[in-house]
C-alpha positions as CSV (number, residue, x, y, z in Angstrom):
1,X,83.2,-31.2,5.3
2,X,85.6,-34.3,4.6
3,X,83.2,-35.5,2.1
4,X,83.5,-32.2,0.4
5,X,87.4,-31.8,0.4
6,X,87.2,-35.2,-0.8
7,X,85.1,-34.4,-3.6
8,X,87.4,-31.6,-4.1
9,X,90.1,-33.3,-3.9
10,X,89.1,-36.3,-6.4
11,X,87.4,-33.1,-8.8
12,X,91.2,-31.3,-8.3
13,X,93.1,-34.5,-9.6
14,X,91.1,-35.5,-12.1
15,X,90.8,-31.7,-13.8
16,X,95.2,-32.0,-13.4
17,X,94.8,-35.0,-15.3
18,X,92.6,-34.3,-17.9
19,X,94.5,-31.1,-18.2
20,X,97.8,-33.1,-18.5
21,X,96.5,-35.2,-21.7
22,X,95.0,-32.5,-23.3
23,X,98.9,-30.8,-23.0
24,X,100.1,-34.0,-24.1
25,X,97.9,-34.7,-26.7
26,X,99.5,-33.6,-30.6
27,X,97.9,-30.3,-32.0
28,X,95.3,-31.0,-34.6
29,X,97.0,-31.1,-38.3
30,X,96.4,-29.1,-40.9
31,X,94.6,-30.0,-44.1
32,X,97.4,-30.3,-46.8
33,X,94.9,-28.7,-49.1
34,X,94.0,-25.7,-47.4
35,X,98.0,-25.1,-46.6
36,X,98.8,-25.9,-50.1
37,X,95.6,-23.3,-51.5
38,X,96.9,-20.7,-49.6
39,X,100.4,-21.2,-50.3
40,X,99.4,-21.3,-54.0
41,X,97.1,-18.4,-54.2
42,X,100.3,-16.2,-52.7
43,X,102.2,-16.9,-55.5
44,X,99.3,-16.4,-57.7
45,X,98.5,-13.3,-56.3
46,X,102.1,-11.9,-56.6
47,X,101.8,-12.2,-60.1
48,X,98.8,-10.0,-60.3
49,X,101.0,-7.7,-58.9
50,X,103.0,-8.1,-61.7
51,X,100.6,-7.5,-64.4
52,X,99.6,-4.3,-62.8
53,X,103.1,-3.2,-62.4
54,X,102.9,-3.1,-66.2
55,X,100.6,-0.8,-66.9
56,X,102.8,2.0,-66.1
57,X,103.7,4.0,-69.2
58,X,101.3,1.1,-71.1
59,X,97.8,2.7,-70.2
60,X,96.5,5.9,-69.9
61,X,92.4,4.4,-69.5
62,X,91.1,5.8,-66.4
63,X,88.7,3.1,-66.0
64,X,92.0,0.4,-66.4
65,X,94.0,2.1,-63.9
66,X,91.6,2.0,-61.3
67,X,91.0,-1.6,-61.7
68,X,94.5,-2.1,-61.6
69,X,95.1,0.0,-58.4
70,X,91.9,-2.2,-56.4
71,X,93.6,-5.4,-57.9
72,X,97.3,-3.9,-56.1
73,X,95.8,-3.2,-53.1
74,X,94.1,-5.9,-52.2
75,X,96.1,-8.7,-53.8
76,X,99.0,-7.2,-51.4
77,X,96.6,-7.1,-48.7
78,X,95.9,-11.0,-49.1
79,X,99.2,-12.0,-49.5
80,X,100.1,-10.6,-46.3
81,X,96.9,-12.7,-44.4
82,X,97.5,-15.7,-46.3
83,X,101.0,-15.9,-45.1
84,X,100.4,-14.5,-41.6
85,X,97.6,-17.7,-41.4
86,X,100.6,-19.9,-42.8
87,X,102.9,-18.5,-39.9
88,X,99.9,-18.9,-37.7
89,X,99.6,-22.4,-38.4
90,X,103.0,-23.5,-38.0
91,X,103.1,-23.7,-41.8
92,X,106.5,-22.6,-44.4
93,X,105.7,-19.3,-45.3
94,X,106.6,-18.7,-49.0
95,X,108.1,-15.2,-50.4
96,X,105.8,-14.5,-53.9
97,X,107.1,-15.5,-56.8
98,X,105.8,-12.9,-59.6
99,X,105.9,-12.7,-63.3
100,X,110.2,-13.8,-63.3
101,X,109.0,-17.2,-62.6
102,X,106.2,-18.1,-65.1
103,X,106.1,-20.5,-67.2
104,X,109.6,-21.8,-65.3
105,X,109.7,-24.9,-63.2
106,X,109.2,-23.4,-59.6
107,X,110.3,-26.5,-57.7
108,X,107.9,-26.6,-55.1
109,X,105.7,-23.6,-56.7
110,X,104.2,-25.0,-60.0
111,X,102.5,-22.4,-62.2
112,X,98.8,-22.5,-60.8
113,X,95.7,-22.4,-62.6
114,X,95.7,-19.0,-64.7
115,X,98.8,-17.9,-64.1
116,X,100.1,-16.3,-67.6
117,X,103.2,-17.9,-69.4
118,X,106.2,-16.2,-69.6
119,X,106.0,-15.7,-73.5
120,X,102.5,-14.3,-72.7
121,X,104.2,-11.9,-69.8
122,X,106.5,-10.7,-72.7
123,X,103.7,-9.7,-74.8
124,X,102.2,-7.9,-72.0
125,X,105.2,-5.8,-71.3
126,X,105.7,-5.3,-75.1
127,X,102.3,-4.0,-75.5
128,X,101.3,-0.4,-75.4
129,X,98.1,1.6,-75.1
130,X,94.8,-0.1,-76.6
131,X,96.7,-3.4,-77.6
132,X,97.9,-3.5,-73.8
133,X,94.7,-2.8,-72.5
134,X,93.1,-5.6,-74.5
135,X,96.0,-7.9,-73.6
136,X,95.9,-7.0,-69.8
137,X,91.8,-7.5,-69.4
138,X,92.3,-11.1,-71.3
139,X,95.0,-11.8,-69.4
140,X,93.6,-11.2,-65.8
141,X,90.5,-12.9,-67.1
142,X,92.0,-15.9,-67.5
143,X,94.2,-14.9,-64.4
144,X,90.9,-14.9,-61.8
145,X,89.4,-17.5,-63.5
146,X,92.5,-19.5,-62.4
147,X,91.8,-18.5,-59.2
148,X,88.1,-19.4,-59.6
149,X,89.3,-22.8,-60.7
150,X,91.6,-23.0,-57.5
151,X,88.8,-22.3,-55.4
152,X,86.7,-25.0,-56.9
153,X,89.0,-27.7,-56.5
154,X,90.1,-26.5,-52.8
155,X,86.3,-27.3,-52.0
156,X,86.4,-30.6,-53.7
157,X,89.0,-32.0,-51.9
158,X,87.6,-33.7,-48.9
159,X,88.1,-32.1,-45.6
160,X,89.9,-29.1,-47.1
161,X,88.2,-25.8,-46.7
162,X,86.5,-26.3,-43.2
163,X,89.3,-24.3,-41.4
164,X,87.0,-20.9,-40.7
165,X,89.5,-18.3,-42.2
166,X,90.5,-20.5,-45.4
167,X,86.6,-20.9,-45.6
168,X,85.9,-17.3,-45.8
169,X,89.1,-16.5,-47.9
170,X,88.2,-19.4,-50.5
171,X,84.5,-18.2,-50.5
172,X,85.6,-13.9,-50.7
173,X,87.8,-15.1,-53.5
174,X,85.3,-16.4,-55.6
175,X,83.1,-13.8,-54.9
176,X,85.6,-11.1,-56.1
177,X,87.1,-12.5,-59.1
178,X,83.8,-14.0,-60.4
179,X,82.9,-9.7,-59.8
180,X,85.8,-8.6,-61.7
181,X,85.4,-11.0,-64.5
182,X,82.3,-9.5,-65.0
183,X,83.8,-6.0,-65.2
184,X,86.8,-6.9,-66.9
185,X,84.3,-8.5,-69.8
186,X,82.6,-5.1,-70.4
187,X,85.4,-3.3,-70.3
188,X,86.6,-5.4,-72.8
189,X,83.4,-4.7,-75.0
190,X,83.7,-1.1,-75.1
191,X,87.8,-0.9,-75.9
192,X,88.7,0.1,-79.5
193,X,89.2,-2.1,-81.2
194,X,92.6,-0.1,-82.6
């Protein structure tokens, strides 16, 4: 029975210990490159937003509008899990910065891959049935494949994208825009041309 106690005893103090360090010890960092993809991709997103904001009044092409409402929905619906994970992860959470901001100097938000100018946001806004249509598909062509390209270099950056959730994201991402470039592309084909 004393053995045992002592056993316990010793099993007891070092589990305290062991417990103590682990307390002690610094939480694990996060990648720079995963917190600065996501970051990125909210402000990326946000101006997707934008360019669907746009086509009110601009388009009456059924099969446009529905595209546009899927790309509202769940570019809003990402911005708000890519900046929960930020919050999660101890991480600045920035607001998204839309169409107002391209093409400026964002300080610490550069324009990302595929983001549209602001002369080429003009033209958008500008533009009104078939010419905005054609204008709106190149532009959130090039848009996603900005993303794509965001993607790519997120997994080519050692030690970035092994965080489960940012792994998922990054991989749903490309997935979806490399889908709606597809669409957008044949859409594209059968527009007037007028």
């Amino acid at each position: 029975m004393a053995l045992s106690a002592g056993l316990t005893a010793t099993f007891l103090m070092t589990s305290m210990s062991s417990l103590a360090v682990a307390q002690a010890a610094p939480a694990a960092k996060n990648n720079a490159a995963d917190v600065a993809f996501m970051a990125g991709m909210i402000h990326h997103h946000a101006q997707a937003i934008e360019m669907v904001a746009l086509m009110a009044g601009r388009t009456k092409t059924p099969t446009l509008v529905s595209l546009g409402e899927r790309i509202n929905v769940s570019q809003k619906d990402e911005i708000a899990m890519m900046q929960q994970w930020l919050r999660d992860h101890g991480e600045a959470v920035p607001a998204p910065m839309g169409a107002e901001h391209a093409g400026m100097d964002m300080g610490e938000a550069p324009m990302m891959p595929g983001m549209l100018s602001k002369t080429q946001m003009a033209e958008l806004a500008k533009a009104k049935g078939v010419a905005f249509d054609r204008l709106f598909l190149t532009g959130m062509i090039q848009h996603h494949a900005g993303a794509l390209t965001m993607v790519k270099e997120l997994f080519a950056t050692n030690g970035a994208g092994n965080n489960t959730a940012v792994f998922r994201f990054a991989s749903d991402v490309d997935a979806d825009q490399r889908a709606e470039i597809t669409r957008m592309r044949a859409l594209l084909k059968v527009l007037p041309t007028k």
